[in-house]
C-alpha positions in Angstrom: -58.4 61.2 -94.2 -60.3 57.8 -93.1 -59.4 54.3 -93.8 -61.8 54.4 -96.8 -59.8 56.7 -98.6 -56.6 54.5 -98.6 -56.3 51.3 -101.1 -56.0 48.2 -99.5 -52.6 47.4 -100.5 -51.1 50.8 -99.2 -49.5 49.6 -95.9 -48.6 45.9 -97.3 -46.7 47.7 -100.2 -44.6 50.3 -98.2 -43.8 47.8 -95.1 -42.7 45.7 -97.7 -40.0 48.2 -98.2 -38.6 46.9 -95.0 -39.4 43.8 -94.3 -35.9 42.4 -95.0 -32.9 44.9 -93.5 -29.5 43.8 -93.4 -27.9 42.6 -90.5 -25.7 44.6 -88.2 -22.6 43.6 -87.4 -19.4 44.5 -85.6 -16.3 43.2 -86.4 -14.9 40.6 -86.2 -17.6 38.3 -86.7 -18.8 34.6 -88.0 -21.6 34.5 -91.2 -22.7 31.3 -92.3 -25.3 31.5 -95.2 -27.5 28.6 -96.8 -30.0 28.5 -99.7 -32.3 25.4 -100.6 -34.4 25.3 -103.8 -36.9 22.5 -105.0 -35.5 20.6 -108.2 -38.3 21.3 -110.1 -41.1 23.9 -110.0 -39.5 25.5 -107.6 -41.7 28.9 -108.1 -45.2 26.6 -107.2 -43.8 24.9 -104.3 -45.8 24.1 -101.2 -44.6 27.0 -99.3 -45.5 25.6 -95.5 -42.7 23.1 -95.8 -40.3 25.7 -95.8 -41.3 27.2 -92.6 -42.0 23.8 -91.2 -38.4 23.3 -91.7 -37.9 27.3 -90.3 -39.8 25.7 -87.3 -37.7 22.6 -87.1 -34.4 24.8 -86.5 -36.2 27.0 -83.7 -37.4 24.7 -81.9 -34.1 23.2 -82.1 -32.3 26.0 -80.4 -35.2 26.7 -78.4 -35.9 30.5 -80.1 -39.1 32.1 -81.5 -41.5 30.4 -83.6 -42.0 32.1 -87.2 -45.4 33.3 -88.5 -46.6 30.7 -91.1 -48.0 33.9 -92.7 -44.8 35.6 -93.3 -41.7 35.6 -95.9 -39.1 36.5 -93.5 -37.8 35.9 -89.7 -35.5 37.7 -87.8 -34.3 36.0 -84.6 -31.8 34.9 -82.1 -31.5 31.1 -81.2 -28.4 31.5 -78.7 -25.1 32.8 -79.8 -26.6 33.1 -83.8 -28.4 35.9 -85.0 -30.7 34.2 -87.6 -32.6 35.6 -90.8 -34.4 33.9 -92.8 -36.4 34.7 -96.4 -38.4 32.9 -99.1 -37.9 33.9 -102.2 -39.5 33.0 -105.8 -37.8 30.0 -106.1 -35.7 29.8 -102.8 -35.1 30.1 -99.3 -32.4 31.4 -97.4 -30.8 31.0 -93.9 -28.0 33.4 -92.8 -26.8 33.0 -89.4 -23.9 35.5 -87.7 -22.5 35.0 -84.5 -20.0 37.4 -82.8 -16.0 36.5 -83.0 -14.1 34.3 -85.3 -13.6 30.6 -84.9 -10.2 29.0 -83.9 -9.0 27.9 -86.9 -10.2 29.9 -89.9 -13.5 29.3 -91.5 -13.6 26.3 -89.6 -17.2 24.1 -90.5 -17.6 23.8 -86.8 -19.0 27.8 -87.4 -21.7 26.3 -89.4 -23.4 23.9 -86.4 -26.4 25.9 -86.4 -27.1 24.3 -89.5 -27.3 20.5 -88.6 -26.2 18.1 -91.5 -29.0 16.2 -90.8 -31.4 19.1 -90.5 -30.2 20.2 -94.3 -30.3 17.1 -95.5 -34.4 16.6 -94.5 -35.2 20.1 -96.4 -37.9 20.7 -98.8 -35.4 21.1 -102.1 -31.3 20.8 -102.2 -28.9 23.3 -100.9 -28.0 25.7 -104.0 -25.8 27.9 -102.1 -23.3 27.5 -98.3 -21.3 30.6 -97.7 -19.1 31.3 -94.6 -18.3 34.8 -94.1 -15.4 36.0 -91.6 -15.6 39.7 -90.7 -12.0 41.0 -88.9 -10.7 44.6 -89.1 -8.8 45.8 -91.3 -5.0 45.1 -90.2 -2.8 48.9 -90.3 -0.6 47.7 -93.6 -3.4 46.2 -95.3 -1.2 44.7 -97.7 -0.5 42.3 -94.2 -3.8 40.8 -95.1 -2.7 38.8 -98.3 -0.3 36.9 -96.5 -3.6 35.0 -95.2 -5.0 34.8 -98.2 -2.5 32.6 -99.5 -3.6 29.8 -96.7 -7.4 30.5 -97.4 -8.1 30.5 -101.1 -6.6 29.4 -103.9 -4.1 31.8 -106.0 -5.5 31.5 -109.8 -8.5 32.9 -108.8 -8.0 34.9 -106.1 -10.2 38.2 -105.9 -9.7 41.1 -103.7 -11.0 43.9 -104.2 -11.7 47.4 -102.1 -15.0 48.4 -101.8 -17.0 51.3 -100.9 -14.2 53.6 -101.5 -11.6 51.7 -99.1 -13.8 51.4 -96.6 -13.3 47.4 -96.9 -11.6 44.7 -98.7 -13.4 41.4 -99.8 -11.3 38.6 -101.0 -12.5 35.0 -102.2 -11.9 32.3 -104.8 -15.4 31.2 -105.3 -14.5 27.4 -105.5 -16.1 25.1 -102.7 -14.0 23.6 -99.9 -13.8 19.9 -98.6 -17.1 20.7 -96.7 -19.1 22.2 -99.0 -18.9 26.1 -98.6 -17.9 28.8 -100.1 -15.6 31.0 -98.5 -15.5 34.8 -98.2 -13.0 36.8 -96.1 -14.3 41.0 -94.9 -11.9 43.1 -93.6 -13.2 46.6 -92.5 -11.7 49.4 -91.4 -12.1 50.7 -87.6 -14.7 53.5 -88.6 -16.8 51.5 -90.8 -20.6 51.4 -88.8 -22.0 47.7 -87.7 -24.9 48.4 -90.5 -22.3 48.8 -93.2 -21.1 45.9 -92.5 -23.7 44.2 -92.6 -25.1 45.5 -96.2 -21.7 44.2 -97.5 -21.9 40.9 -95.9 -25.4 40.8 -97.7 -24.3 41.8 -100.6 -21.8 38.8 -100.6 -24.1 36.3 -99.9 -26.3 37.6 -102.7 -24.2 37.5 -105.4 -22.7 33.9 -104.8 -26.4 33.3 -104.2 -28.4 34.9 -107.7 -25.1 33.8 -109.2 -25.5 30.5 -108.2 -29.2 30.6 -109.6 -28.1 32.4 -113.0 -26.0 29.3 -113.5 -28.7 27.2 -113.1 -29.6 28.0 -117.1 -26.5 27.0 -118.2 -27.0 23.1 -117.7 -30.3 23.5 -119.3 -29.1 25.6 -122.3 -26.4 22.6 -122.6 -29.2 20.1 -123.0 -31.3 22.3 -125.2 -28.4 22.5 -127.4 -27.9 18.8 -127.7 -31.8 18.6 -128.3 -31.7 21.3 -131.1 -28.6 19.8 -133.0 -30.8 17.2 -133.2 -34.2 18.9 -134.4 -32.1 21.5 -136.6 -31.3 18.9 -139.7 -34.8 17.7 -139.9 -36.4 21.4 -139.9 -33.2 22.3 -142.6 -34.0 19.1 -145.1 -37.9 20.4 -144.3 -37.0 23.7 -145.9 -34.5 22.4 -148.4 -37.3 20.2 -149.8 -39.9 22.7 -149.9 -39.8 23.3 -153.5 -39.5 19.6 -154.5 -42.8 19.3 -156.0 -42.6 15.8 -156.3 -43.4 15.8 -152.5 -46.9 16.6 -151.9 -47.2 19.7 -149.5 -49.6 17.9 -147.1 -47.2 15.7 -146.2 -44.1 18.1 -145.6 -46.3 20.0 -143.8 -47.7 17.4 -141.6 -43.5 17.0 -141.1 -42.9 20.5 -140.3 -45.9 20.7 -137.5 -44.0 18.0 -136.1 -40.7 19.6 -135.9 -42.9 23.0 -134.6 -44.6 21.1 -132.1 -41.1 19.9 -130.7 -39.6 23.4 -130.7 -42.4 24.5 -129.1 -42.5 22.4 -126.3 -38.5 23.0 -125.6 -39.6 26.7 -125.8 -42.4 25.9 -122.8 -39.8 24.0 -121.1 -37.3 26.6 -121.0 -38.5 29.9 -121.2 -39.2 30.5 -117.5 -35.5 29.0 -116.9 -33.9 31.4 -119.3 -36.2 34.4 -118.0 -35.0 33.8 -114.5 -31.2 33.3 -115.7 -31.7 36.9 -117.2 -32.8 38.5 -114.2 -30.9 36.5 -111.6 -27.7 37.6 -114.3 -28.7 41.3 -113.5 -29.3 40.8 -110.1 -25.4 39.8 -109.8 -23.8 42.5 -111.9 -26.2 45.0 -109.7 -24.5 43.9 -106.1 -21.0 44.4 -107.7 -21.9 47.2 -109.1 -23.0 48.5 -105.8 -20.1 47.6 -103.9 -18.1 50.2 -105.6 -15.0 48.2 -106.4 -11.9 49.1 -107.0 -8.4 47.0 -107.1 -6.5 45.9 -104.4 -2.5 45.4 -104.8 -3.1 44.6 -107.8 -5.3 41.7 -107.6 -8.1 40.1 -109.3 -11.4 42.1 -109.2 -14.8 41.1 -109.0 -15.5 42.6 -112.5 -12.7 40.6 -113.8 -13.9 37.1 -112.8 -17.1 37.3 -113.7 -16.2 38.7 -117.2 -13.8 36.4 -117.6 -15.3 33.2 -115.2 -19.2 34.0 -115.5 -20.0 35.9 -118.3 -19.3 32.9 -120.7 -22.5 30.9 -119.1 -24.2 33.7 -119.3 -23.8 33.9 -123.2 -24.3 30.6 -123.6 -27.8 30.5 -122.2 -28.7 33.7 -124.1 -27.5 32.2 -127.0 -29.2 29.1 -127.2 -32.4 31.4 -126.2 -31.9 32.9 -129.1 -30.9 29.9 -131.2 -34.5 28.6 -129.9 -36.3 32.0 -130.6 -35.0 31.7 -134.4 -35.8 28.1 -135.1 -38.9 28.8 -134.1 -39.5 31.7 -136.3 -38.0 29.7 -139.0 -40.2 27.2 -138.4 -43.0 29.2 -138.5 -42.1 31.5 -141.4 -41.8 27.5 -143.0 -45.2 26.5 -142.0 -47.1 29.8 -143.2 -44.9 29.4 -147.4 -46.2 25.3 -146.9 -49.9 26.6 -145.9 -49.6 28.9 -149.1 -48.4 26.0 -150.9 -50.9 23.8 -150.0 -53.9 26.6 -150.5 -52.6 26.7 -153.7 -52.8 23.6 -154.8 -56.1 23.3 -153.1 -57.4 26.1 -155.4 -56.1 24.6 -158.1 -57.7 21.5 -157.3 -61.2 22.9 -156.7 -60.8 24.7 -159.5 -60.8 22.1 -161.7 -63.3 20.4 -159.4 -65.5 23.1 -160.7 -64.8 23.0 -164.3 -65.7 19.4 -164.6 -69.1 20.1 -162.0 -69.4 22.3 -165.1 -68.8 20.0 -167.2 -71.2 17.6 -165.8 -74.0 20.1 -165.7 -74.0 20.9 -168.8 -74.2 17.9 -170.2 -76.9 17.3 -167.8 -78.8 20.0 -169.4 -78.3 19.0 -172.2 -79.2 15.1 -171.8 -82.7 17.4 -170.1 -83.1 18.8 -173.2 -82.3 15.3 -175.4 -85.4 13.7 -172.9 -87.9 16.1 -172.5 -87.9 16.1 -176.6 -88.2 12.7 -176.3 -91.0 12.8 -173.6 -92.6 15.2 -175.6 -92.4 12.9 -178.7 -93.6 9.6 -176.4 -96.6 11.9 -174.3 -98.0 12.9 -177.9 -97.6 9.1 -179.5 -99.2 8.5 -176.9 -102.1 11.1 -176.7 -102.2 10.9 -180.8 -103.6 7.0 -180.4 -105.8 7.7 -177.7 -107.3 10.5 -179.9 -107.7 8.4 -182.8 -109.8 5.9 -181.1 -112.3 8.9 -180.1 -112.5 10.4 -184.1 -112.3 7.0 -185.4 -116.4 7.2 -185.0 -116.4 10.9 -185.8 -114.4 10.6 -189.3 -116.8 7.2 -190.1 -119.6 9.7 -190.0 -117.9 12.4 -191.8 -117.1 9.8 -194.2 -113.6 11.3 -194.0 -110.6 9.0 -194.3 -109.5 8.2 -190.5 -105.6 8.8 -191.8 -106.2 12.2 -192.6 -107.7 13.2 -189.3 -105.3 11.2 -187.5 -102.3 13.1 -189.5 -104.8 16.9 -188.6 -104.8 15.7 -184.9 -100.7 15.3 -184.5 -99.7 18.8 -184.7 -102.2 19.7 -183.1 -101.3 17.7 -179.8 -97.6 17.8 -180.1 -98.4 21.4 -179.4 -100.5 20.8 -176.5 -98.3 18.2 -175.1 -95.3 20.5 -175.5 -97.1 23.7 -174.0 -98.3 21.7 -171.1 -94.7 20.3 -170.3 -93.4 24.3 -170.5 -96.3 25.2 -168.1 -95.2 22.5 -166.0 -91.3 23.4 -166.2 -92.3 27.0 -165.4 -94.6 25.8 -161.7 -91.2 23.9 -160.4 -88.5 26.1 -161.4 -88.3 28.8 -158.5 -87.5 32.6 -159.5 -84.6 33.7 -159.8 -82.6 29.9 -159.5 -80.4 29.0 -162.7 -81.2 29.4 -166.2 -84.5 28.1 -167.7 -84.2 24.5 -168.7 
């Protein structure tokens, strides 16, 4: 088979399948993690700044230079191993490094992130994770006494995952420096690229869950916005049938009101679609982690149905709120179109009837004057006749008053067939009734 046979998207699509791997990673080991999205329109974003930035860190640590081409970079710059991706709306910087620090989960982990390089990136940091990766101790039940230093206890997870082969514990709250902390402890057996699918999987779902939340302050100001348009569209219905109100104007009212919903709707509606799928995104890596509980502790399930979910149904039900105002409004707007055809019907109705009206008297004021013309044309035509017998009824010796009084019939008639054979000339066939 030759080139021409295969679509030119073939070998984009299926190296696309693995462009991004997961890490590998051997125990114990250092993760740091970083996300940065644009504030607004982050999906239309001037893509070349992020890898400008991607540069700006390379160049820093003196490693490869990234492709400006590309959505992803795999490198080393020194003791990190770094990958980076752009996504729809963000990009994202995990770093791991082999070993743990001193102290645990110590910022100083983190330096291959420069405050100063963060704080000169194209958008604002959405999501910091640190990651420690140790093994497993032989009573894993040992491993909860450190817990108690690390996170805080009222919302503590720890759960096992991929049938025992690990155990995952966080709080998901932020620490004095601005991460979010995450400890792995694997078992001896468990393969460097298992480990690193779960530590992806971890940064993930802080990450999309992180984004999902992003709707939640937007559906809190869409609420605000539509307690506010709700009692105008509500007295705009209630007064509907007040026909002291003419429909034009209550209409003119309502596309007001419809024109605000729909803008919110425009606002939102790429927001709330995102929510949705980052929202399945997150419940997707738990689900694939296989969880199961840990000595009786918090699972990962259990906060987010208890912690996240919430949010969640807020933002789908303001979506939905939005989605049936908007209806509303429009099942409003189509009864007030009805309304106002109605009355425009009525109107031209009686438009017609007095156009009616007007014609017939019309016709009949014709009728009134061309008897009258007729009556005028043949006084007239009778004198101008008498004049010419006048001589005629001298020679006759016939009494002038008597011809006259023979000659007006007579050209009453001819006036009155002329003006008929005129009538007939301008009326064209088959227009209106004979006048």
């Amino acid at each position: 088979m030759g080139p021409a046979t295969e679509h030119p998207l073939r070998y984009a699509l299926v190296n696309e399948l693995h462009a991004r791997p997961s890490p590998r990673l051997k125990a114990p080991a250092t993760c740091v993690f970083v996300a940065f999205k644009e504030p607004r329109d982050a999906a239309s974003r001037d893509r070349q700044r992020d890898v400008d930035h991607l540069t700006e860190l390379t160049n820093r640590h003196g490693g490869q230079r990234p492709d400006a081409d590309d959505s992803h970079y795999q490198g080393t710059l020194g003791r990190h191993a770094l990958k980076w991706e752009s996504h729809t709306e963000f990009v994202t910087y995990m770093a791991t490094t082999p070993g743990l620090p001193i102290r645990p989960f110590d910022p100083s982990a983190a330096a291959i992130f420069p405050e100063e390089w963060q704080m000169h990136a194209p958008g604002k940091r959405v999501a910091a994770v640190m990651v420690q990766i140790d093994r497993l101790p032989d009573d894993p039940e040992k491993a909860l006494d450190r817990m108690g230093d690390w996170f805080a206890r009222d919302s503590l997870t720890a759960v096992w995952v991929l049938e025992e082969a690990a155990m995952i514990a966080g709080d998901f709250r932020i620490d004095a420096d601005g991460w979010m902390r995450f400890a792995l402890f694997v078992r001896a057996d468990v393969g460097e690229g298992r480990i690193g699918r779960i530590v992806h999987r971890i940064v993930e779902l802080e990450t999309y869950r992180a984004m999902s939340m992003l709707g939640l302050g937007r559906a809190r100001s869409l609420s605000r916005r539509l307690n506010e348009v709700e009692p105008r569209l509500s007295a705009i219905v209630d007064g509907m049938t007040d026909d002291h109100r003419p429909a034009d104007t209550v209409l003119h009212e309502l596309l007001s009101v419809s024109a605000e919903l729909e803008a919110q709707a425009v606002q939102h509606s790429f927001r709330f679609g995102a929510t949705r799928a980052y929202e399945a995104i997150v419940m997707d890596r738990i689900n694939a982690l296989r969880e199961t509980r840990f000595y009786g502790r918090q699972m990962l399930t259990e906060f987010m149905r208890r912690r996240y979910q919430p949010a969640m149904r807020t933002v789908a039900s303001n979506e939905a709120r939005l989605k049936a105002m908007l209806e509303r409004a429009a099942r409003a707007g189509e009864l007030l179109r009805t309304r106002v055809d109605v009355e425009r019907s009525a109107q031209n109705q009686s438009l017609l009837e007095r156009m009616d009206r007007r014609a017939d008297l019309q016709l009949r004021l014709q009728h009134t004057v061309e008897g009258l013309s007729v009556v005028a044309i043949s006084y007239y035509a009778v004198g101008l006749l008498s004049y010419a017998l006048y001589p005629l009824a001298a020679a006759a010796g016939i009494d002038k008053a008597y011809l006259i009084a023979a000659a007006t019939p007579v050209a009453v008639l001819l006036v009155w067939g002329a003006m008929r054979q005129v009538r007939k000339r301008l009326q064209r066939p088959g227009e209106g009734h004979d006048l």
